[in-house]
Residue frames as a rotation matrix with the C-alpha (Angstrom) as fourth column:
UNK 1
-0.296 0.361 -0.884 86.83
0.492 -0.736 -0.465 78.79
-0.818 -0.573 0.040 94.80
UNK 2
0.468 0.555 0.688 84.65
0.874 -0.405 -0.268 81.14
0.129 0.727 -0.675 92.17
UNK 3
-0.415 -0.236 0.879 85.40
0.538 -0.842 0.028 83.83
0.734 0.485 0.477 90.81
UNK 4
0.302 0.903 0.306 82.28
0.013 -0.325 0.946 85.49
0.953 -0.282 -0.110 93.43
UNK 5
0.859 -0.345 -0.378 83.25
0.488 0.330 0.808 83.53
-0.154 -0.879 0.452 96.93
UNK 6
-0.185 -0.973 0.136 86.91
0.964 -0.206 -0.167 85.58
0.191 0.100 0.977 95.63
UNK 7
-0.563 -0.098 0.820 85.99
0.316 -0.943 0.104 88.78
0.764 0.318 0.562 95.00
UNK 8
0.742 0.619 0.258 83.65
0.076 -0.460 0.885 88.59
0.666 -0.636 -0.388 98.01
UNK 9
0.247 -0.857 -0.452 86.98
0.962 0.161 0.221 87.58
-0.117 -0.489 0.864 100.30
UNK 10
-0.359 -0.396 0.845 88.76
0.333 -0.900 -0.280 91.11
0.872 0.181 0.455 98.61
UNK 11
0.176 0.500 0.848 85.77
-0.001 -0.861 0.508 93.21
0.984 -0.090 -0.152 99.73
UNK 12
0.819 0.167 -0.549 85.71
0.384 0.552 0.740 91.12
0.427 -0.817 0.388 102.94
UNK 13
-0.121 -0.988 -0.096 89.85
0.993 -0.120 -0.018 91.81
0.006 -0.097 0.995 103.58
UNK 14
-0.498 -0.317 0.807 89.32
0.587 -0.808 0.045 95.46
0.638 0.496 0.588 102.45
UNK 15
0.579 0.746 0.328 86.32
-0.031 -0.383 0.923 96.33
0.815 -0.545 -0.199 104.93
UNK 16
0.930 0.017 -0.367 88.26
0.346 0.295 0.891 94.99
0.124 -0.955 0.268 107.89
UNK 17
-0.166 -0.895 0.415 91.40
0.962 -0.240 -0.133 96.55
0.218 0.377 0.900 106.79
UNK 18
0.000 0.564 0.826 89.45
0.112 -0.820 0.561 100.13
0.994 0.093 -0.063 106.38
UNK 19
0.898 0.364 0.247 87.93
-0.190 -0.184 0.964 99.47
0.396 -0.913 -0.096 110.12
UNK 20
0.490 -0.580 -0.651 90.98
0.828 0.077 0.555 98.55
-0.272 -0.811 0.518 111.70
UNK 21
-0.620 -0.704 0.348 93.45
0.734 -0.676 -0.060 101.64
0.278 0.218 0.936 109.83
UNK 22
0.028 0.801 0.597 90.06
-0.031 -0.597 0.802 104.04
0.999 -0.041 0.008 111.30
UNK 23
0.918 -0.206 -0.338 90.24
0.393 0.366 0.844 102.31
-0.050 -0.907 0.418 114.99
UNK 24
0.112 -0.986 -0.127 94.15
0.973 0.134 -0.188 103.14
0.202 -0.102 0.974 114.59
UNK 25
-0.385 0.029 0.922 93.30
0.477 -0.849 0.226 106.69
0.790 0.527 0.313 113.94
UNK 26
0.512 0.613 0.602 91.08
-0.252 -0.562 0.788 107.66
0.821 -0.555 -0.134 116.59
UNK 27
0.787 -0.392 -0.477 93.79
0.617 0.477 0.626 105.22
-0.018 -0.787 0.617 119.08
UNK 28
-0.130 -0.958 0.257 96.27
0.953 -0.192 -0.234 107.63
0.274 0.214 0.938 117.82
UNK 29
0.011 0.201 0.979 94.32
-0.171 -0.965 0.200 110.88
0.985 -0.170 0.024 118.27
UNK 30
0.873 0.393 0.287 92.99
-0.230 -0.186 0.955 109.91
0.429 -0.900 -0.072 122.01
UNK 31
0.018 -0.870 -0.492 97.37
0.987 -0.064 0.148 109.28
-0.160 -0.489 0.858 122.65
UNK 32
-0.430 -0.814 0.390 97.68
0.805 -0.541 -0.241 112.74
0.408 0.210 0.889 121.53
UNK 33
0.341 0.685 0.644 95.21
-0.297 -0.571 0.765 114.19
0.892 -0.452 0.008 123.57
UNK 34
0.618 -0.435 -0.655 96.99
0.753 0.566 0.336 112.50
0.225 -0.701 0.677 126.25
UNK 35
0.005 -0.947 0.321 99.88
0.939 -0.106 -0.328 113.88
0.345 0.303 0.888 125.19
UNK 36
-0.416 0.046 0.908 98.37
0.161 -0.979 0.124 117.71
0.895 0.198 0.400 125.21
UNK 37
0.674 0.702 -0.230 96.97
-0.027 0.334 0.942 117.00
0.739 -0.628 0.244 128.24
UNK 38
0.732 -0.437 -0.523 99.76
0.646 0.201 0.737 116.17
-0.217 -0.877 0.429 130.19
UNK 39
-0.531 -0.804 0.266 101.99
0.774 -0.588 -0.234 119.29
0.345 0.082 0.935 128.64
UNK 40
0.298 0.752 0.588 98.77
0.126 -0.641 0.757 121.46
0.946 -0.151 -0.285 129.18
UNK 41
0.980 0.138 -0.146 99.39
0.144 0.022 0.989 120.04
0.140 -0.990 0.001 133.29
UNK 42
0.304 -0.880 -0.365 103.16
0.869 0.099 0.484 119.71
-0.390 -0.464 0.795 133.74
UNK 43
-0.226 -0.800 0.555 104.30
0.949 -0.052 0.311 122.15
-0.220 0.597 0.771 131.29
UNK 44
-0.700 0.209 -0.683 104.30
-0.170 -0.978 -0.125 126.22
-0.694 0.029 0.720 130.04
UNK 45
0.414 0.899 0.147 101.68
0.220 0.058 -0.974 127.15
-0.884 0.435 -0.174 127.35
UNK 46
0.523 -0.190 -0.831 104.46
-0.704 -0.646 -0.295 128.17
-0.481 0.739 -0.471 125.33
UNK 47
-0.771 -0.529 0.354 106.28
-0.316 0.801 0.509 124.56
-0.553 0.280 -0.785 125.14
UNK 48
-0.026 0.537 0.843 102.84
0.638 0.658 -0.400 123.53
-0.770 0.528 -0.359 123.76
UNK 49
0.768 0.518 -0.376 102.85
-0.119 -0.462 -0.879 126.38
-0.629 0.720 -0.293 121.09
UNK 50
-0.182 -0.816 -0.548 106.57
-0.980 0.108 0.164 125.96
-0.075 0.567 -0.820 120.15
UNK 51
-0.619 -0.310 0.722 105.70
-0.097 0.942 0.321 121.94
-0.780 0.129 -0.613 120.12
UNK 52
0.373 0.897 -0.237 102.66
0.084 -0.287 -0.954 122.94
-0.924 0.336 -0.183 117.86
UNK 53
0.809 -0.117 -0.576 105.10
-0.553 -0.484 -0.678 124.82
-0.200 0.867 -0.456 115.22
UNK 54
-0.222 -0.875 -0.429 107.71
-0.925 0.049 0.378 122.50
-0.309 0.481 -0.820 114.84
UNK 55
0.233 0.331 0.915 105.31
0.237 0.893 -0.383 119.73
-0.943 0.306 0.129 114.05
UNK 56
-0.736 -0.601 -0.313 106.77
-0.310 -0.113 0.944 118.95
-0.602 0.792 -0.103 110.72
UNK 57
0.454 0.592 -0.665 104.06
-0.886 0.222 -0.407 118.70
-0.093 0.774 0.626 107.50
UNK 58
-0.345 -0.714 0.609 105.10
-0.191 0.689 0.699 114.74
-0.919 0.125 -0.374 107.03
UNK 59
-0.265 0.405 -0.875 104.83
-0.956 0.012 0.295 113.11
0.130 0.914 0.384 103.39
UNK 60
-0.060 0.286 0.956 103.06
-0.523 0.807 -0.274 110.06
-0.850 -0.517 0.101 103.77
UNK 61
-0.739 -0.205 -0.641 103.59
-0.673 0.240 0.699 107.26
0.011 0.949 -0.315 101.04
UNK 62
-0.968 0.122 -0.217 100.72
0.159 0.974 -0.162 104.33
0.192 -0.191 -0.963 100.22
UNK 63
0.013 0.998 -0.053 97.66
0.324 0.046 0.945 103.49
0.946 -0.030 -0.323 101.61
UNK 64
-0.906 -0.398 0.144 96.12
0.147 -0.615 -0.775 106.00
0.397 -0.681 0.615 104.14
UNK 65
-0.457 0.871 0.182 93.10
0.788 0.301 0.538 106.94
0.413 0.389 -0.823 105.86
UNK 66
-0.378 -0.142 -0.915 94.37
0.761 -0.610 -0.220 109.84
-0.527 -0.780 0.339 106.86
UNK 67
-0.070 0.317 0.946 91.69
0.508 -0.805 0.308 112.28
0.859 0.502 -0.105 104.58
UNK 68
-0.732 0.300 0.612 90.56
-0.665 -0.513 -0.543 115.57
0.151 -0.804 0.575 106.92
UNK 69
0.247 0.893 0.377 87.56
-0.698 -0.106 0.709 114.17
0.673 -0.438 0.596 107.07
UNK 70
0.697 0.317 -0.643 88.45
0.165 0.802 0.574 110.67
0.698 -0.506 0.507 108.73
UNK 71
-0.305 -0.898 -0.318 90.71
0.655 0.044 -0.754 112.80
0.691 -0.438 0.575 110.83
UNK 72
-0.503 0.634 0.587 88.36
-0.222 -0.751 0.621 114.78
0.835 0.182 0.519 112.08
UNK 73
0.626 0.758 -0.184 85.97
-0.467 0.554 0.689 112.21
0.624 -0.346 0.701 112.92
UNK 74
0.254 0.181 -0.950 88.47
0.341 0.903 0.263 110.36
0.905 -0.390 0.167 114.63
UNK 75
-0.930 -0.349 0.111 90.00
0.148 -0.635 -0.758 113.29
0.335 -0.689 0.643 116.89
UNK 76
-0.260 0.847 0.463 85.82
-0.726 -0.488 0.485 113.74
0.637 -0.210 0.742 117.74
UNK 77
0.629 0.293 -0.721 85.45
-0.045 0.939 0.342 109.87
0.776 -0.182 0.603 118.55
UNK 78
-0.405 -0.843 -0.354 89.06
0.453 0.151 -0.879 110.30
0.794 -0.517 0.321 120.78
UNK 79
-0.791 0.120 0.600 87.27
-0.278 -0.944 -0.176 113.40
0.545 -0.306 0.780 122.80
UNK 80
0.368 0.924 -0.107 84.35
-0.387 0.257 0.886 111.36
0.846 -0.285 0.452 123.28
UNK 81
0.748 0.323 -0.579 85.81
0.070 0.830 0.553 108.65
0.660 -0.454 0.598 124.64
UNK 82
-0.473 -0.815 0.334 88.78
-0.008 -0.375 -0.927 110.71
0.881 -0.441 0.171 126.94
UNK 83
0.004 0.822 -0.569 88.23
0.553 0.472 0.687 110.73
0.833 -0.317 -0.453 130.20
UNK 84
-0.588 -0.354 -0.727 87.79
0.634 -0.760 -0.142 114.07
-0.503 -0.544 0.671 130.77
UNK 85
0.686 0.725 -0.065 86.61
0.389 -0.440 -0.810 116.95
-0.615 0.530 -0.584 129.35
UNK 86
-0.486 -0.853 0.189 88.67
0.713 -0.262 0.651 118.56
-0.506 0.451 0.736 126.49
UNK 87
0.129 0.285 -0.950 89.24
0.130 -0.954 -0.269 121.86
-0.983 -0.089 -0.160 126.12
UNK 88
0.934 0.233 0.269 89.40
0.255 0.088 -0.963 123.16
-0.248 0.968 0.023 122.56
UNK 89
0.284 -0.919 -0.275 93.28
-0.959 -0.266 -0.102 124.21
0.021 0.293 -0.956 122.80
UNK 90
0.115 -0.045 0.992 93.38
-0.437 0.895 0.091 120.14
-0.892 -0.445 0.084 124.04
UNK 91
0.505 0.436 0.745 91.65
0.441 0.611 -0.657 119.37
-0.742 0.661 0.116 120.53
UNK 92
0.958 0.213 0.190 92.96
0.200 -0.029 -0.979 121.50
-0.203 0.977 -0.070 118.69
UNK 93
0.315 -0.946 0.073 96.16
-0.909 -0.279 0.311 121.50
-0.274 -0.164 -0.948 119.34
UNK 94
-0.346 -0.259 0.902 96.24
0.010 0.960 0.279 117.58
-0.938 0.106 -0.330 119.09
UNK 95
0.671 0.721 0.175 94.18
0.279 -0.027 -0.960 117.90
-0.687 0.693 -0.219 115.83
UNK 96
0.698 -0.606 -0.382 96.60
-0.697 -0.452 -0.556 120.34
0.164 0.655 -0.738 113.89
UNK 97
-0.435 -0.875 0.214 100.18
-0.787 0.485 0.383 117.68
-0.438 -0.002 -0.899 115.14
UNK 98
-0.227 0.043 0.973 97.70
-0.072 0.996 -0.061 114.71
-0.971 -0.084 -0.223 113.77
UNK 99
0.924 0.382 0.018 96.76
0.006 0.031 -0.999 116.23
-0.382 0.924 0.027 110.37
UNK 100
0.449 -0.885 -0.122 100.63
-0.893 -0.445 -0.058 117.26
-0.003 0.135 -0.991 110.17
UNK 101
-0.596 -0.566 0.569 102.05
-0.270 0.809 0.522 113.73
-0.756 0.157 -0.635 111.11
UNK 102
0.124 0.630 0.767 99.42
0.524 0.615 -0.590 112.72
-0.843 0.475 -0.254 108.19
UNK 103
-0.661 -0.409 0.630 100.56
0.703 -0.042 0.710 115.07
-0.264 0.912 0.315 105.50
UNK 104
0.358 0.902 0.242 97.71
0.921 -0.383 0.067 117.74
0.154 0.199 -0.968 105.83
UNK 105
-0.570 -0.617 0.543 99.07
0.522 -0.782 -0.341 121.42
0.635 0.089 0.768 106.25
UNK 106
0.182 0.856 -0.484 97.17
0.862 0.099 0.498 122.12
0.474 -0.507 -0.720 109.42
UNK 107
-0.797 -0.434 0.420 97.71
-0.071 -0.623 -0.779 125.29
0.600 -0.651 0.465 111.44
UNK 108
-0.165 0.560 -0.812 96.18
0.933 0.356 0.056 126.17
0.320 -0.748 -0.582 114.46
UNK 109
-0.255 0.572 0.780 94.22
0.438 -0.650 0.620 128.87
0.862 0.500 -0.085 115.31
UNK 110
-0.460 0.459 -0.760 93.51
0.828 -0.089 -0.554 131.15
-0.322 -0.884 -0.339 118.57
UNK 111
-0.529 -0.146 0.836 90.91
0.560 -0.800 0.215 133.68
0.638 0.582 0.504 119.05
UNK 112
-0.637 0.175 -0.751 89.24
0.771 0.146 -0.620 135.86
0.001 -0.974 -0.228 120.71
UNK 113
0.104 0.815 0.570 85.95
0.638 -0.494 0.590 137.92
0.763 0.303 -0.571 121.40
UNK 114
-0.819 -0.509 0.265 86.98
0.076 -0.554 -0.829 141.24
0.569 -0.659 0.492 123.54
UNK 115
-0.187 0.665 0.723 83.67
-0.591 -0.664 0.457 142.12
0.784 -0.342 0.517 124.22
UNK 116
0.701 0.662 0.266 82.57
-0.576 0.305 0.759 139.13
0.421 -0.685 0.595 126.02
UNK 117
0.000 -0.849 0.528 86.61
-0.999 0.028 0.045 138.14
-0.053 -0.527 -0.848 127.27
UNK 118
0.654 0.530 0.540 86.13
-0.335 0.842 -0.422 134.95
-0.678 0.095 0.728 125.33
UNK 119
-0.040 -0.925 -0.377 88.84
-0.937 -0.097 0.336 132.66
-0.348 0.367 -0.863 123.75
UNK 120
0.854 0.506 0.120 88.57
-0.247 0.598 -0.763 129.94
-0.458 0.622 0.636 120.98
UNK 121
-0.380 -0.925 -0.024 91.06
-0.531 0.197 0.825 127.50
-0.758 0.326 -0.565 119.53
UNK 122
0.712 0.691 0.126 90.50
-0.376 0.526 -0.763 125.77
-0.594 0.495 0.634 116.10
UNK 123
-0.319 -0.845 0.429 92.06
0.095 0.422 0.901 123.78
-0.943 0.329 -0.054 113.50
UNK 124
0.795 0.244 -0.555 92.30
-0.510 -0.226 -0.830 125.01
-0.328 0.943 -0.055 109.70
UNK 125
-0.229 -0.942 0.247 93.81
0.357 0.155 0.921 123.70
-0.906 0.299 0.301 106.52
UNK 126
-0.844 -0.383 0.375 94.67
0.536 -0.619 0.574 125.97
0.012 0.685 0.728 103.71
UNK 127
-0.981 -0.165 -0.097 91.98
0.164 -0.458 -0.874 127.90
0.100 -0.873 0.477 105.59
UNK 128
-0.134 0.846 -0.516 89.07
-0.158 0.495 0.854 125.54
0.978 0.196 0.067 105.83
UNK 129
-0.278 -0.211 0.937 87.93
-0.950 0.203 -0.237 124.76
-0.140 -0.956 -0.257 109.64
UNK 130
-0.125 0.324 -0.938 87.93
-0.380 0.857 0.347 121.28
0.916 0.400 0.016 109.84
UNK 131
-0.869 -0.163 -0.466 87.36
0.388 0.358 -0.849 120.84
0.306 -0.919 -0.248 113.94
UNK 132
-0.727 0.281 -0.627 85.15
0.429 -0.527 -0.734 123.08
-0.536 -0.802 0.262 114.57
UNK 133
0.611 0.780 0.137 81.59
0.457 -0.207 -0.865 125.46
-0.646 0.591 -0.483 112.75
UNK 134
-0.083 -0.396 0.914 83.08
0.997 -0.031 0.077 126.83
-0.003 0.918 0.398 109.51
UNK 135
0.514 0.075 0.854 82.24
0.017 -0.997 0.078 130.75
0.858 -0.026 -0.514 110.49
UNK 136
0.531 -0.119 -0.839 84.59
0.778 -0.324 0.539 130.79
-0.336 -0.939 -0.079 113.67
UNK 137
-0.655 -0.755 0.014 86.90
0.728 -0.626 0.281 133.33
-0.203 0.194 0.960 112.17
UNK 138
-0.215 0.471 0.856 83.72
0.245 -0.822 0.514 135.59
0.945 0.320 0.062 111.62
UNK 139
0.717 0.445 -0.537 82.67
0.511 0.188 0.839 134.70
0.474 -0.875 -0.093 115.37
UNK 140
0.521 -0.701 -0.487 86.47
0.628 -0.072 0.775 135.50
-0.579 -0.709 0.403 116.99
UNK 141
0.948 -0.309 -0.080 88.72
-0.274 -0.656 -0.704 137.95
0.165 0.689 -0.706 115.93
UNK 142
0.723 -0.569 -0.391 92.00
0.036 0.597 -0.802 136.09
0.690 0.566 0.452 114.71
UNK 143
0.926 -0.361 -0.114 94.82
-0.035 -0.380 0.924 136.19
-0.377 -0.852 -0.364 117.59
UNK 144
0.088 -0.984 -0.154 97.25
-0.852 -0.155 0.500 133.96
-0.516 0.087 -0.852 116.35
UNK 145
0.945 0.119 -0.304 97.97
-0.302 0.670 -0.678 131.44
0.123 0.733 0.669 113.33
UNK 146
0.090 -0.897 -0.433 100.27
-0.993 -0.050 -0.103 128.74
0.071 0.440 -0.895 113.45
């Protein structure tokens, strides 16, 4: 085998690696949309906020592909392909426990617009949205961070 027919193989191994630890991601977000989903139906709104805050910040060792961004993308890809609609406390609740089981300091976000008796859930970290347009905190006034 060449040097070439090797080093393609790597890239080869490394691509399909990449796509399957991405596929894992988004199989992991669209369980935890499950998940929020079925506490959303069975359960109080406050078991989902107190399950919310005791998601622990995990440290993750190795190889990951858990950046925000390809967490993001795959909690968008999960949402797509639910089979339902999902609400944004749905997403972003599941969003903020999947950046958290990934080592991301996520919090979650409610707000709300009095005038027009609108409410808005999002997911920041170290208080970047990363779910949702980047001006929602100008849009909603701030309810509750955690």
């Amino acid at each position: 085998m060449t040097v070439d027919a090797t080093i393609n193989t790597v890239q080869s191994v490394a691509v399909k690696q990449s796509r399957l630890m991405k596929l894992s991601l988004v199989l992991e977000a669209w369980i935890l949309l499950l998940r929020v989903d079925l506490i959303m139906k069975f359960r109080s709104p406050e078991f989902l906020r107190t399950r919310v805050k005791r998601q622990p910040v995990c440290i993750r060792g190795g190889f990951t592909a858990g950046t925000i961004e390809n967490l993001a993308h795959a909690m968008d890809i999960a949402c797509v392909f639910y089979f339902r609609r999902v609400l944004c406390l749905q997403c972003s609740s599941a969003t903020t426990i999947h950046m958290r089981k990934h080592g991301w300091p996520a919090r979650l976000v409610t707000g709300a617009r009095t005038v027009l008796c609108d409410f808005h859930a999002w997911t920041e970290v170290e208080g970047i949205v990363v779910n949702d347009k980047p001006y929602m905190r100008e849009i909603y006034r701030v309810w509750e961070v955690y």
